[in-house]
PyMOL Python script that loads the backbone (N, CA, C, O; Angstrom):
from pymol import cmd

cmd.read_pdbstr("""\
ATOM      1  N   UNK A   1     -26.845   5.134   8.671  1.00  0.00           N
ATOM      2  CA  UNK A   1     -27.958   4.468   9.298  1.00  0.00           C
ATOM      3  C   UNK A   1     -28.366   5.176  10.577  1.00  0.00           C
ATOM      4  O   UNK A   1     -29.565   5.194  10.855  1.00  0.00           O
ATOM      5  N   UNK A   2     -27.533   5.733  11.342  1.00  0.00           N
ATOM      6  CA  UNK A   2     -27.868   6.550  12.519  1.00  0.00           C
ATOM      7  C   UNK A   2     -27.036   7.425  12.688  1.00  0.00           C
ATOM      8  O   UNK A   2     -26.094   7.517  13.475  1.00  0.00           O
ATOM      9  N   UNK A   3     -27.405   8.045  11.947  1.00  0.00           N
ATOM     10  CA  UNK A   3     -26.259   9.679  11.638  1.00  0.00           C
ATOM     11  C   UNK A   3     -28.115  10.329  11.928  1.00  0.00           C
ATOM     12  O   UNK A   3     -28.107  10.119  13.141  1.00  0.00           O
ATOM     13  N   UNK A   4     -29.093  10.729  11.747  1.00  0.00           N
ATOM     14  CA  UNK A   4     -29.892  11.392  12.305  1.00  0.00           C
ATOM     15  C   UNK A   4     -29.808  11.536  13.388  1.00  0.00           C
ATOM     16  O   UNK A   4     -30.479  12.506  13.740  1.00  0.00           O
ATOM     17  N   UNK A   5     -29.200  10.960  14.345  1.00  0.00           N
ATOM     18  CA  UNK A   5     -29.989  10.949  15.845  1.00  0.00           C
ATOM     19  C   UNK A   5     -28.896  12.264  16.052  1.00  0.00           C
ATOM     20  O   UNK A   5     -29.438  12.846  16.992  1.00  0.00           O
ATOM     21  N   UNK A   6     -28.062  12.808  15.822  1.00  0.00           N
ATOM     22  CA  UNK A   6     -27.522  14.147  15.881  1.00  0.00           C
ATOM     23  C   UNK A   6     -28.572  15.455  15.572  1.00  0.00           C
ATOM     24  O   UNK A   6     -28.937  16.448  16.200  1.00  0.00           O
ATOM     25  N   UNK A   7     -28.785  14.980  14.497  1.00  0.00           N
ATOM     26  CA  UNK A   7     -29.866  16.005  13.641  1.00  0.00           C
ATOM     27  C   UNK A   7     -30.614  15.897  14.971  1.00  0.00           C
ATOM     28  O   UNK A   7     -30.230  16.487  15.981  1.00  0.00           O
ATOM     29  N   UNK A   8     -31.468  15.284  14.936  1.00  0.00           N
ATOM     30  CA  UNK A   8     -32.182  15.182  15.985  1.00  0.00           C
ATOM     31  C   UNK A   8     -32.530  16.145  17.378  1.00  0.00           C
ATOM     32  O   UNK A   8     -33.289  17.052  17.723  1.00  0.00           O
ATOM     33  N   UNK A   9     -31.455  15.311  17.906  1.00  0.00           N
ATOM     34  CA  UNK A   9     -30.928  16.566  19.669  1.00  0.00           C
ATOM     35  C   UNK A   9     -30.427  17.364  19.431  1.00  0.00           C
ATOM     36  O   UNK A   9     -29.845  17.955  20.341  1.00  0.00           O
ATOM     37  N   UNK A  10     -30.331  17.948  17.864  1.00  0.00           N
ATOM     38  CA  UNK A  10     -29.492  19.366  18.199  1.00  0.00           C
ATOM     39  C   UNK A  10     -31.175  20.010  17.610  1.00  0.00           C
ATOM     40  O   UNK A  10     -31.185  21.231  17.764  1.00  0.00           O
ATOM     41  N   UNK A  11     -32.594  19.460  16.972  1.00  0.00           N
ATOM     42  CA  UNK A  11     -33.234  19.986  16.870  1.00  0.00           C
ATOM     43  C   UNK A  11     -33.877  20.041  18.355  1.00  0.00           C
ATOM     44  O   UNK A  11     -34.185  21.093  18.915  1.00  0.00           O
ATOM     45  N   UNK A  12     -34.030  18.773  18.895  1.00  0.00           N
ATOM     46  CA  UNK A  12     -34.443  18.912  20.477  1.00  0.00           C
ATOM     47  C   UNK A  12     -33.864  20.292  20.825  1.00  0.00           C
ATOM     48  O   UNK A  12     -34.459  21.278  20.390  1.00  0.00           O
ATOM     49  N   UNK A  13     -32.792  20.448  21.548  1.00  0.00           N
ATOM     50  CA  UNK A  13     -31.869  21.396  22.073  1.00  0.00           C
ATOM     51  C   UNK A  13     -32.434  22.586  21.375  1.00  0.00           C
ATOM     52  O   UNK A  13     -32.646  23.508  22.163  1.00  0.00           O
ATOM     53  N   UNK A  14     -32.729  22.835  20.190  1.00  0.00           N
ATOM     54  CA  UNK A  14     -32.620  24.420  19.533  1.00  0.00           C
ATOM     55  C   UNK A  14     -34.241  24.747  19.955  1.00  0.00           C
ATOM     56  O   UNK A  14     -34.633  25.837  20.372  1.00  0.00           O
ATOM     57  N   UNK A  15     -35.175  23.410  19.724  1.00  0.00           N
ATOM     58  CA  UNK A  15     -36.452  23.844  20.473  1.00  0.00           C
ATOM     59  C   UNK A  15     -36.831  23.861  21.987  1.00  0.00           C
ATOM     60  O   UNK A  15     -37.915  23.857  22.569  1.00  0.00           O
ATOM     61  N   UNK A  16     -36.155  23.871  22.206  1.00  0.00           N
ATOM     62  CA  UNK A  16     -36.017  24.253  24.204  1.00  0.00           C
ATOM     63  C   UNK A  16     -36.640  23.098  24.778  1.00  0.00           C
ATOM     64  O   UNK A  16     -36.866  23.292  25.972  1.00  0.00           O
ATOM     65  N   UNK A  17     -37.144  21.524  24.219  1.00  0.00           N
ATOM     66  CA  UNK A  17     -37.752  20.702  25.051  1.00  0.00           C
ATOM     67  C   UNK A  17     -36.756  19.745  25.548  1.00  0.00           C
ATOM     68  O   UNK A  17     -37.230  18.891  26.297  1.00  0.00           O
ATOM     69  N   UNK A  18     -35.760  19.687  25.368  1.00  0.00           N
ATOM     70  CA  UNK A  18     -34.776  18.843  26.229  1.00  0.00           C
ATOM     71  C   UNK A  18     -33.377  19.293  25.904  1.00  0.00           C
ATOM     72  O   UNK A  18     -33.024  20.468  25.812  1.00  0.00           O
ATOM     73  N   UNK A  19     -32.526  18.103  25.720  1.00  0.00           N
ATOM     74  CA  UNK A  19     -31.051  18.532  26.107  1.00  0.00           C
ATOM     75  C   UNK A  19     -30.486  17.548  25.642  1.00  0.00           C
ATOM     76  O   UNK A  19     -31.170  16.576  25.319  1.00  0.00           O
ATOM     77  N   UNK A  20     -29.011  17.534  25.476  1.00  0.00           N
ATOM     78  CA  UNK A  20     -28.149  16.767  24.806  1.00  0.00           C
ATOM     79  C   UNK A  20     -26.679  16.466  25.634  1.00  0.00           C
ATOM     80  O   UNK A  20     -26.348  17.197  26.568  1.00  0.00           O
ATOM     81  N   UNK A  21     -25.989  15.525  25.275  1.00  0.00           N
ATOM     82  CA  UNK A  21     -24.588  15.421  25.519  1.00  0.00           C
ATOM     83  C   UNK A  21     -23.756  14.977  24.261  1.00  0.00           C
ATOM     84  O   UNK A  21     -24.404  14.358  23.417  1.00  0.00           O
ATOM     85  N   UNK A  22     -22.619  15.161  24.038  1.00  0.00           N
ATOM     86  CA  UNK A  22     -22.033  13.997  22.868  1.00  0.00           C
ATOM     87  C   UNK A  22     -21.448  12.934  23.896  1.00  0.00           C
ATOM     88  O   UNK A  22     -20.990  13.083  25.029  1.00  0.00           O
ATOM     89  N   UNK A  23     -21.622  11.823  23.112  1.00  0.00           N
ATOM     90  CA  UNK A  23     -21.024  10.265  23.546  1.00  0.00           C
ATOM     91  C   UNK A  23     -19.736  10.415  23.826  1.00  0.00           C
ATOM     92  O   UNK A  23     -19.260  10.095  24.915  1.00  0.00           O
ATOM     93  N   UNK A  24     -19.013  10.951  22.794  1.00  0.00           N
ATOM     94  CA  UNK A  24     -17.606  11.077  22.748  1.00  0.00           C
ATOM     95  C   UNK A  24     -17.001  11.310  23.777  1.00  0.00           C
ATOM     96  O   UNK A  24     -15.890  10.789  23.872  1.00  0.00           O
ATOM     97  N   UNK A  25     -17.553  12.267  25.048  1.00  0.00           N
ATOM     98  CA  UNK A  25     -16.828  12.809  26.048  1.00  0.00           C
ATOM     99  C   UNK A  25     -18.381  12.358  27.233  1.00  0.00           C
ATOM    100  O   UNK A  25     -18.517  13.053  28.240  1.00  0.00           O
ATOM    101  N   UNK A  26     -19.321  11.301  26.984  1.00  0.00           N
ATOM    102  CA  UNK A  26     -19.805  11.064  28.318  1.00  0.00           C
ATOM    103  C   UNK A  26     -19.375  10.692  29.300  1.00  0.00           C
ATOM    104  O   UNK A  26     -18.408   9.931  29.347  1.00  0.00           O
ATOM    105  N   UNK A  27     -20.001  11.149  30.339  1.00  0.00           N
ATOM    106  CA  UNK A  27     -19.225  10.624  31.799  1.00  0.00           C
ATOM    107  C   UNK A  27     -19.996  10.750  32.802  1.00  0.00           C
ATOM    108  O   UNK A  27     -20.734  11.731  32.716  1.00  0.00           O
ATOM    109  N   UNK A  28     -20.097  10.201  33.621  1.00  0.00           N
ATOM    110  CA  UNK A  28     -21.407  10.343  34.778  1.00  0.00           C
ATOM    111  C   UNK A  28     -22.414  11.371  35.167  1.00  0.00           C
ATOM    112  O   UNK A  28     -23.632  11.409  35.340  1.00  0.00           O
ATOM    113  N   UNK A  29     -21.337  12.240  35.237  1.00  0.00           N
ATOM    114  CA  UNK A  29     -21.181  13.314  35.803  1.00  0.00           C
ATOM    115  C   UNK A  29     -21.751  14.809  34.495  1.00  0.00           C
ATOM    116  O   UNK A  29     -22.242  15.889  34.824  1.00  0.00           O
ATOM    117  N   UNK A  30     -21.484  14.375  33.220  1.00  0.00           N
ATOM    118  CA  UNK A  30     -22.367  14.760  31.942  1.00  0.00           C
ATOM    119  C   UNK A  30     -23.615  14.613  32.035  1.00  0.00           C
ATOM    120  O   UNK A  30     -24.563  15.397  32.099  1.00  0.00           O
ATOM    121  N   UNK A  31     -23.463  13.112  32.035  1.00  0.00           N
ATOM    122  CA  UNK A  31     -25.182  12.568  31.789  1.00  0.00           C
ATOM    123  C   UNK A  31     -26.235  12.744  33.170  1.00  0.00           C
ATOM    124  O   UNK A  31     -27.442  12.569  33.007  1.00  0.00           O
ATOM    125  N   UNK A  32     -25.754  13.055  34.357  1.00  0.00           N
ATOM    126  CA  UNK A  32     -26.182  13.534  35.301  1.00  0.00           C
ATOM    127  C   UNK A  32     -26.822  14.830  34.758  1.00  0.00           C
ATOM    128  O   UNK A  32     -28.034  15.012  34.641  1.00  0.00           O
ATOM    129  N   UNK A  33     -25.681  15.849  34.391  1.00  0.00           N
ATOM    130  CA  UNK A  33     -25.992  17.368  34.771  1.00  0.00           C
ATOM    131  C   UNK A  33     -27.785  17.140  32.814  1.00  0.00           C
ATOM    132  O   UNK A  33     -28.983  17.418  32.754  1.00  0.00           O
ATOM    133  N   UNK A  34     -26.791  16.553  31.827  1.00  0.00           N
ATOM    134  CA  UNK A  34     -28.168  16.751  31.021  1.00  0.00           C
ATOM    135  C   UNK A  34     -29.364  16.396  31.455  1.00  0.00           C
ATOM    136  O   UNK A  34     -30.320  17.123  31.186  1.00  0.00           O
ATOM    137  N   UNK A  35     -29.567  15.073  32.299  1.00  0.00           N
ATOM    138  CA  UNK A  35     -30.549  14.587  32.673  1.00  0.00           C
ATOM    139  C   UNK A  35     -31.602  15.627  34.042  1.00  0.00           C
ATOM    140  O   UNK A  35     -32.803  15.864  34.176  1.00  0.00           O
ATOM    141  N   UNK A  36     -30.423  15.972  34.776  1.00  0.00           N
ATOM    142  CA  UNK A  36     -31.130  17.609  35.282  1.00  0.00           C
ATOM    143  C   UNK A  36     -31.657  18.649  34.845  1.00  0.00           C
ATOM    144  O   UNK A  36     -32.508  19.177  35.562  1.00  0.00           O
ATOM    145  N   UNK A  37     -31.166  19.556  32.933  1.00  0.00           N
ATOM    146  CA  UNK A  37     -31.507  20.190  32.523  1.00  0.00           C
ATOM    147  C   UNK A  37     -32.694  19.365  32.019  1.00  0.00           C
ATOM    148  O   UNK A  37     -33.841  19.812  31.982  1.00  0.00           O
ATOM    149  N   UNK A  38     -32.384  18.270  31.675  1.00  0.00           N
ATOM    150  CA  UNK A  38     -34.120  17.804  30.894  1.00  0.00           C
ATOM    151  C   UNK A  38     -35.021  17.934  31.226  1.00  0.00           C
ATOM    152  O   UNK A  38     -36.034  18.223  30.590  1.00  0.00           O
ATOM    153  N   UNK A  39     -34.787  17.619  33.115  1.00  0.00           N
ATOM    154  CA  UNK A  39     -35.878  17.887  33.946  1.00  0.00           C
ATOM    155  C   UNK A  39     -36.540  18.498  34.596  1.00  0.00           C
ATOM    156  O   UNK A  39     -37.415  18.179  35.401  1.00  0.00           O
ATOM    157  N   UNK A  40     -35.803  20.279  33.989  1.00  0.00           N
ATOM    158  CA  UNK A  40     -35.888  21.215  34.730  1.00  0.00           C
ATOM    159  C   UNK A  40     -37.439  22.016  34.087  1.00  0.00           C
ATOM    160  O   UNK A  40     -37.979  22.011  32.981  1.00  0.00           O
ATOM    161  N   UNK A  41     -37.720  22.557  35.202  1.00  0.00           N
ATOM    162  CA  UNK A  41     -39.469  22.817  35.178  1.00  0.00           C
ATOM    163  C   UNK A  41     -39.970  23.424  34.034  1.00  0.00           C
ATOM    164  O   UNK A  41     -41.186  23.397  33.847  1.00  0.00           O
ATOM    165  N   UNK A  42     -38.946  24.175  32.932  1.00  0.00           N
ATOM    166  CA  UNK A  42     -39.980  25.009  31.703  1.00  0.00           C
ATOM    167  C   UNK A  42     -39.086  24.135  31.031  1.00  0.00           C
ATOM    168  O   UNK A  42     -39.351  24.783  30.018  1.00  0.00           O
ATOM    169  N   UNK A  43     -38.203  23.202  30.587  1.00  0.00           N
ATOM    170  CA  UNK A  43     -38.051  22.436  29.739  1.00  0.00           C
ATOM    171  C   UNK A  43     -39.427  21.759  29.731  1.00  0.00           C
ATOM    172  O   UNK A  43     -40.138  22.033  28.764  1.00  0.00           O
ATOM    173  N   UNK A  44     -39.940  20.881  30.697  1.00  0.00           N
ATOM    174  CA  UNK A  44     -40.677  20.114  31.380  1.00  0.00           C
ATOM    175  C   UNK A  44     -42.244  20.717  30.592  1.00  0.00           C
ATOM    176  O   UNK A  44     -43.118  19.919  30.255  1.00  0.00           O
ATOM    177  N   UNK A  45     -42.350  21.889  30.435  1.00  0.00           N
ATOM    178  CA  UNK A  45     -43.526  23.251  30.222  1.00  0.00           C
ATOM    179  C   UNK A  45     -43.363  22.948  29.243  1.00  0.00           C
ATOM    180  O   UNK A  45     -44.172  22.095  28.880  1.00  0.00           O
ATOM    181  N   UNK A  46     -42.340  23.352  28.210  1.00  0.00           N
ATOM    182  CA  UNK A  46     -41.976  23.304  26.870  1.00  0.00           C
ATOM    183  C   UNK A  46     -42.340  22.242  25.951  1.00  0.00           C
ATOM    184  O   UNK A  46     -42.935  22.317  24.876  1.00  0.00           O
ATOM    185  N   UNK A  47     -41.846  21.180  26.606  1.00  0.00           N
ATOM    186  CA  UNK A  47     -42.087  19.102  25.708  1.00  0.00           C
ATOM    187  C   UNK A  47     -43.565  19.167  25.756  1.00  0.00           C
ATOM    188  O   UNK A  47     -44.244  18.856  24.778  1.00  0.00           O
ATOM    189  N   UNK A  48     -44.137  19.615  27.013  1.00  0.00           N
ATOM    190  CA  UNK A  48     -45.415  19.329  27.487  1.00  0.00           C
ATOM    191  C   UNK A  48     -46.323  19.939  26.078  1.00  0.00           C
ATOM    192  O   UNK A  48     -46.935  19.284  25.234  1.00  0.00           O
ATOM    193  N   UNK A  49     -46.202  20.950  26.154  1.00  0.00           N
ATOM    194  CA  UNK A  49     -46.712  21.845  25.004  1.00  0.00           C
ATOM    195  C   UNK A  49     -46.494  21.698  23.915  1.00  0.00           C
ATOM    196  O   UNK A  49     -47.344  21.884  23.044  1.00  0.00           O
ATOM    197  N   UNK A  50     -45.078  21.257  23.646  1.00  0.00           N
ATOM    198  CA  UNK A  50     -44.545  20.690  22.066  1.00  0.00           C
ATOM    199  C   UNK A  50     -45.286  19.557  21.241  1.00  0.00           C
ATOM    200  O   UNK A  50     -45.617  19.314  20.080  1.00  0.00           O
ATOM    201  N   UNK A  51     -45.370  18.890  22.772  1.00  0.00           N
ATOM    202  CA  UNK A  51     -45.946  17.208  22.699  1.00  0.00           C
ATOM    203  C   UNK A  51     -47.510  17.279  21.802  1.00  0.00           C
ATOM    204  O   UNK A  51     -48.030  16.391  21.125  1.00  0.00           O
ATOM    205  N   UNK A  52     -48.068  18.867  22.131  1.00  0.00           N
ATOM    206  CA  UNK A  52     -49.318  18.371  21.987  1.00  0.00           C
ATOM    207  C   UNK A  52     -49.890  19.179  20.513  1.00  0.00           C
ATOM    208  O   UNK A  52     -51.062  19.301  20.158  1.00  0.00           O
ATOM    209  N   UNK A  53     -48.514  19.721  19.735  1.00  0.00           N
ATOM    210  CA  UNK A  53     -48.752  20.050  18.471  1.00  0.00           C
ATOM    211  C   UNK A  53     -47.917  19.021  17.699  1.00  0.00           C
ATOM    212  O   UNK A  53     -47.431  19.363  16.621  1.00  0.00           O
ATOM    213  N   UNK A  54     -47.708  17.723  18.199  1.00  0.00           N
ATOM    214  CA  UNK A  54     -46.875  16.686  17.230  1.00  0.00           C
ATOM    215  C   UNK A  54     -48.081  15.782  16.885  1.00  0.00           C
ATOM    216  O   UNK A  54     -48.764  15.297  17.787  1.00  0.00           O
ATOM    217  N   UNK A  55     -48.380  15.522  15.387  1.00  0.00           N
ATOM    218  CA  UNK A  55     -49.619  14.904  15.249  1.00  0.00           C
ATOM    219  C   UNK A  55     -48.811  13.481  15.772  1.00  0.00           C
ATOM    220  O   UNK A  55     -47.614  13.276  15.972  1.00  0.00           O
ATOM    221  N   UNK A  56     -50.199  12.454  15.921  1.00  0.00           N
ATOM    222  CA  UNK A  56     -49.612  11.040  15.799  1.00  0.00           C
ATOM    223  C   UNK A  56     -49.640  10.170  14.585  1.00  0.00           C
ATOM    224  O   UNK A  56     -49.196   9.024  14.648  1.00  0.00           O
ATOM    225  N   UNK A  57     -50.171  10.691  13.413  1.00  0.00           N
ATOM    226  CA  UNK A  57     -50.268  10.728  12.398  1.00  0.00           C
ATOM    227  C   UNK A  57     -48.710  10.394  11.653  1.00  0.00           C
ATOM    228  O   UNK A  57     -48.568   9.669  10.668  1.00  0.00           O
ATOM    229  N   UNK A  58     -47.418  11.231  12.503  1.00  0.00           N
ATOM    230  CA  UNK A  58     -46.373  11.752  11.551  1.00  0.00           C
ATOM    231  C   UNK A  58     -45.601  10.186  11.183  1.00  0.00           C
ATOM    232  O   UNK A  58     -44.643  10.252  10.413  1.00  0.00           O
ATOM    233  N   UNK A  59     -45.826   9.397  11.484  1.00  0.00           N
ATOM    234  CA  UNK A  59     -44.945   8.134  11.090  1.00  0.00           C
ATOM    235  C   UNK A  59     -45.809   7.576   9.619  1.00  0.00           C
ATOM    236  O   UNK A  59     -45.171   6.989   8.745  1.00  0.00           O
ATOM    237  N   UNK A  60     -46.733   7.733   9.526  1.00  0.00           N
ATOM    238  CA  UNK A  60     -47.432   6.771   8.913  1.00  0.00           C
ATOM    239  C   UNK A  60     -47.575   7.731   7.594  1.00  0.00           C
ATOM    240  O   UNK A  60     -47.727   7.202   6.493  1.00  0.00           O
ATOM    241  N   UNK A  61     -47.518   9.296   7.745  1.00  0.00           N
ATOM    242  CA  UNK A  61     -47.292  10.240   6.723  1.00  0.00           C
ATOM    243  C   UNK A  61     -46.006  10.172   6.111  1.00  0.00           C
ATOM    244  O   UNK A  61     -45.807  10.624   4.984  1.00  0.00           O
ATOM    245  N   UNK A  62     -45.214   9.681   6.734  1.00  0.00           N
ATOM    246  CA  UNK A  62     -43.904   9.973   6.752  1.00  0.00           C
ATOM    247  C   UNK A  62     -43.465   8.353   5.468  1.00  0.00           C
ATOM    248  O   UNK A  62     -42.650   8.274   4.549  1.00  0.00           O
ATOM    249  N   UNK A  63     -44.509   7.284   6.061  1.00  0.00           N
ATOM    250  CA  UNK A  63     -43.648   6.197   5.299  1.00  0.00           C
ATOM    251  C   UNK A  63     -44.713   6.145   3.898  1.00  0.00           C
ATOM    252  O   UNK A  63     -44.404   5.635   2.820  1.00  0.00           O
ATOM    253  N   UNK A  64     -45.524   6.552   4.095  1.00  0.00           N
ATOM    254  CA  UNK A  64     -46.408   6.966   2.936  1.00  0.00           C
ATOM    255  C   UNK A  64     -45.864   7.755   1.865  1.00  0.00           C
ATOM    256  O   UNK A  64     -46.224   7.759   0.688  1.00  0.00           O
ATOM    257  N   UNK A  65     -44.923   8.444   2.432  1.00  0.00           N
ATOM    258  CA  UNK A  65     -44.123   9.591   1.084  1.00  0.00           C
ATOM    259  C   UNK A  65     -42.830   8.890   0.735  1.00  0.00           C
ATOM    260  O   UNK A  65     -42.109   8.852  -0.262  1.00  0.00           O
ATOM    261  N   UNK A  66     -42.815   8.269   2.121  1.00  0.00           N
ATOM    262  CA  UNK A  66     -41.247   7.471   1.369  1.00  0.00           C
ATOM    263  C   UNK A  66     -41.514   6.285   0.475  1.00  0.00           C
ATOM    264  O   UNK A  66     -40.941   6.002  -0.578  1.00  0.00           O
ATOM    265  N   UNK A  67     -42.301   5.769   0.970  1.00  0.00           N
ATOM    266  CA  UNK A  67     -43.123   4.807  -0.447  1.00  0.00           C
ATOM    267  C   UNK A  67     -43.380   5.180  -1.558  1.00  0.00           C
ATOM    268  O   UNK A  67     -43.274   4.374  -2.482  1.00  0.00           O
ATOM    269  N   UNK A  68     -43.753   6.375  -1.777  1.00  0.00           N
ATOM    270  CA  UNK A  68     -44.060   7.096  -2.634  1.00  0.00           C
ATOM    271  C   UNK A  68     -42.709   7.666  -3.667  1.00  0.00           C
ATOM    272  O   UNK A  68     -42.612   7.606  -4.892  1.00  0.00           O
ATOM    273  N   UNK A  69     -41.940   8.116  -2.848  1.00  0.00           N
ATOM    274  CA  UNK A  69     -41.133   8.675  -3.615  1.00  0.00           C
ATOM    275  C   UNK A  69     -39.843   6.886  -4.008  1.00  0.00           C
ATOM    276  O   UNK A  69     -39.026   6.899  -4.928  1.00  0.00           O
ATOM    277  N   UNK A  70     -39.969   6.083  -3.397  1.00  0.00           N
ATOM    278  CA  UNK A  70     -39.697   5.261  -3.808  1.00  0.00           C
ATOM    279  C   UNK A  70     -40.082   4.324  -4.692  1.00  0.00           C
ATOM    280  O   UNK A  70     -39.260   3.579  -5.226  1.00  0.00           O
ATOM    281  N   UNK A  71     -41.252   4.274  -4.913  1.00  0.00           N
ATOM    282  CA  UNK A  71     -42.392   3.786  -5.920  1.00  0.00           C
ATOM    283  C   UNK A  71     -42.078   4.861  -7.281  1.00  0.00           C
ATOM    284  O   UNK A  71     -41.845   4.181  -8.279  1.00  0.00           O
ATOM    285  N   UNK A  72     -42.010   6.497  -7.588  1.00  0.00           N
ATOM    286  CA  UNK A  72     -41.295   7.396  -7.910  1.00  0.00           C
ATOM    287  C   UNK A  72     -39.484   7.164  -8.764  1.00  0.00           C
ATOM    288  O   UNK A  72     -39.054   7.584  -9.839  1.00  0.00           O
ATOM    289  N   UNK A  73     -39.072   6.623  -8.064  1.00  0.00           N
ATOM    290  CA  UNK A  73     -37.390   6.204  -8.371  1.00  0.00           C
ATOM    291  C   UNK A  73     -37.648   4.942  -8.706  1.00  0.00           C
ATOM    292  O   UNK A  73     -37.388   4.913  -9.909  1.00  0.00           O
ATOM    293  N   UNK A  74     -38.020   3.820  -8.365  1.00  0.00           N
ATOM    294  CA  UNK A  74     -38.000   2.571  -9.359  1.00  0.00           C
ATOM    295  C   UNK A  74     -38.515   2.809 -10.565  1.00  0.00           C
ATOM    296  O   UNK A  74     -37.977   2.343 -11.570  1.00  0.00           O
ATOM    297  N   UNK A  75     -39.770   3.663 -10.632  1.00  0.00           N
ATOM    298  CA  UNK A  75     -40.290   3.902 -11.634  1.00  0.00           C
ATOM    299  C   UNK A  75     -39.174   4.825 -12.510  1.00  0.00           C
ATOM    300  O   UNK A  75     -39.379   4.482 -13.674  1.00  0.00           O
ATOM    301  N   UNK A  76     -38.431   5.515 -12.507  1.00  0.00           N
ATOM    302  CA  UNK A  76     -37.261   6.319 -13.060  1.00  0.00           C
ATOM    303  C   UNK A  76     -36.506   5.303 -13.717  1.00  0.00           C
ATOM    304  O   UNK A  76     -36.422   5.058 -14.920  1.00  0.00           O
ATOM    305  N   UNK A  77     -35.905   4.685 -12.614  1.00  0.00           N
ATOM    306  CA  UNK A  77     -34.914   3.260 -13.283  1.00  0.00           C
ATOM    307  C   UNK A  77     -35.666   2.697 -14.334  1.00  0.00           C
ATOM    308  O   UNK A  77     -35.538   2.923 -15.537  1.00  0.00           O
ATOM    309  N   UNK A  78     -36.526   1.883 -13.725  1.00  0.00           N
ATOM    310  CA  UNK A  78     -37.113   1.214 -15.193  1.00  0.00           C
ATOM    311  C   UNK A  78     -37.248   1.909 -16.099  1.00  0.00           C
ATOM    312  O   UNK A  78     -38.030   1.202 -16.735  1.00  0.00           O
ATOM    313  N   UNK A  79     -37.094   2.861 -16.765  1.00  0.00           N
ATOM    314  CA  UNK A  79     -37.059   4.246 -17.753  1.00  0.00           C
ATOM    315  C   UNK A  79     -35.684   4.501 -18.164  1.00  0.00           C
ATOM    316  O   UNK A  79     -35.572   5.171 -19.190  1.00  0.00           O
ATOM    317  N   UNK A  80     -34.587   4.106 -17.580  1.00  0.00           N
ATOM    318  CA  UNK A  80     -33.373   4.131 -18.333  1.00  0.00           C
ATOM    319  C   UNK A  80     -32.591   3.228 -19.131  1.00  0.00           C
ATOM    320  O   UNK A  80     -31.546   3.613 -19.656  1.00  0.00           O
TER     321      UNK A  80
END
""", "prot")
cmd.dss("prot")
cmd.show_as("cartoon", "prot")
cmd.util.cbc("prot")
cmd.orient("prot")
């Protein structure tokens, strides 16, 4: 159920617009120093710019195919 949110910040992180910690070992003093890299001025450049090739479109594309491909698989079942 929330095993993405890894996927996720390690895609954040690999596209240079923010930053990550693992939970496992947070500590003030972690979430301090990420919350500094997040905010640091070409991260800051980076989201800014990222932000503005993310359609707002992508949720509603997104549950449209999953409907789809779920509409797709019931339709399968009823076939066996």
């Amino acid at each position: 159920m929330f095993g993405d949110q890894f996927y996720w910040s390690s895609r954040i992180t690999e596209l240079g617009v923010g930053t990550t910690t693992a939970h496992a070992t947070l500590t003030r003093d972690s979430l301090t120093g990420a919350l500094g890299e997040a905010l640091d001025s070409a991260i800051v450049e980076r989201a800014r710019s990222f932000a503005g090739q993310v359609g707002v479109e992508g949720a509603k594309i997104a549950a449209r195919e999953l409907a789809a491909v779920a509409r797709a698989f019931a339709g399968d079942s009823d076939s066996h």
